[in-house]
N, C-alpha and C positions, 0 to 999 in steps of 0.2 A: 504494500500500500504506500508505506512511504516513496518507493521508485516511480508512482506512477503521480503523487504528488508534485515531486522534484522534477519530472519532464514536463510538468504543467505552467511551470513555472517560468518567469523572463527575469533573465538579470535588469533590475532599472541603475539607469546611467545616471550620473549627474554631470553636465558640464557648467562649472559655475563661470560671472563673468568672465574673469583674470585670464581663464586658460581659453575662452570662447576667441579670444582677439589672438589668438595666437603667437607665434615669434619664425621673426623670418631665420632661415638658413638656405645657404650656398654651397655648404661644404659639411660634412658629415667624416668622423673618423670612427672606427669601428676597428676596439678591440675588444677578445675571449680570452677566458680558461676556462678550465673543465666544465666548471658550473654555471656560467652566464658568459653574454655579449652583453658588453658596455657601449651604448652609439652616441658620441661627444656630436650636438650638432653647433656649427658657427656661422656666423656672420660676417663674412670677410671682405671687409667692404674697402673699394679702390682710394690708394691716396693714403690709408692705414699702414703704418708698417706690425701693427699687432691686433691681433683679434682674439674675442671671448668665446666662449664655450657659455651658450645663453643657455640648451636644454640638454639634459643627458638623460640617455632612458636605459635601464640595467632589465636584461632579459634571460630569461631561461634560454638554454638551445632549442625547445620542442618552439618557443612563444618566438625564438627568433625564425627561427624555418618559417613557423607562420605567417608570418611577416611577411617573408623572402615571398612566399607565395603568393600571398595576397597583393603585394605590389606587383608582383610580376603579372597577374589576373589585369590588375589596373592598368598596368602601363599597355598593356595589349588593347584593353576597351578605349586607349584615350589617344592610341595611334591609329585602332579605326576610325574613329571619331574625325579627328583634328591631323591624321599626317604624320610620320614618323620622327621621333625625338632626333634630331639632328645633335649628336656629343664631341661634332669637329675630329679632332688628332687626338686620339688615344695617347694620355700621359703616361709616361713610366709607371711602375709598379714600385712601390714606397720600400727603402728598403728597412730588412730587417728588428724589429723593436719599433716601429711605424707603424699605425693605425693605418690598415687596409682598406677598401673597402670591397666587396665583393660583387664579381661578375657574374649572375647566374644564367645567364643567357652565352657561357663561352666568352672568348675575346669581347672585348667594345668597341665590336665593330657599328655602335647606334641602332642599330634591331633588334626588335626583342622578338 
């Protein structure tokens, strides 16, 4: 009885003002250990020689796949839509002890 309660159910959301207005990022660093992914996002705005780490979001591995997938569902719905993400010259790959971020579509070659 209880299991048929708990699938009855809906998680309710709250988004309160603060977090409804959002924060911009441009750049996103993204590092793991065993137990979570860390994703520092920034604001790296031109004419700055320094920039902040305004949101960080700590995630499980299951919660981060999630993710990965979910965005990846997205960026597919929002390049039929509107046109393929154009990401110019593939940057190097950061080296070692450098927050990655991750290609899950293979190289960046801009398609997903």
């Amino acid at each position: 009885m209880a299991n048929e309660k708990e699938q009855g159910q809906q998680l309710q959301i709250e988004l309160t003002p603060e977090i409804a207005n959002g924060t911009y990022s441009n750049l996103a660093i993204i590092n793991h250990s065993p137990q979570e992914f860390v994703l520092d996002f920034i604001a790296a705005l031109p004419g700055l020689p320094q920039a902040r780490v305004n949101a960080r979001q700590i995630l499980t591995p299951e919660s981060a796949k999630r993710l990965l997938f979910a965005l990846q569902d997205n960026v597919v719905k929002y390049e039929n839509e509107f046109g393929t993400i154009d990401l110019g010259t593939p940057q190097p790959a950061a080296t070692e002890g450098v927050g990655r971020t991750a290609t899950p579509f293979g190289a960046p070659d801009a398609k997903a």
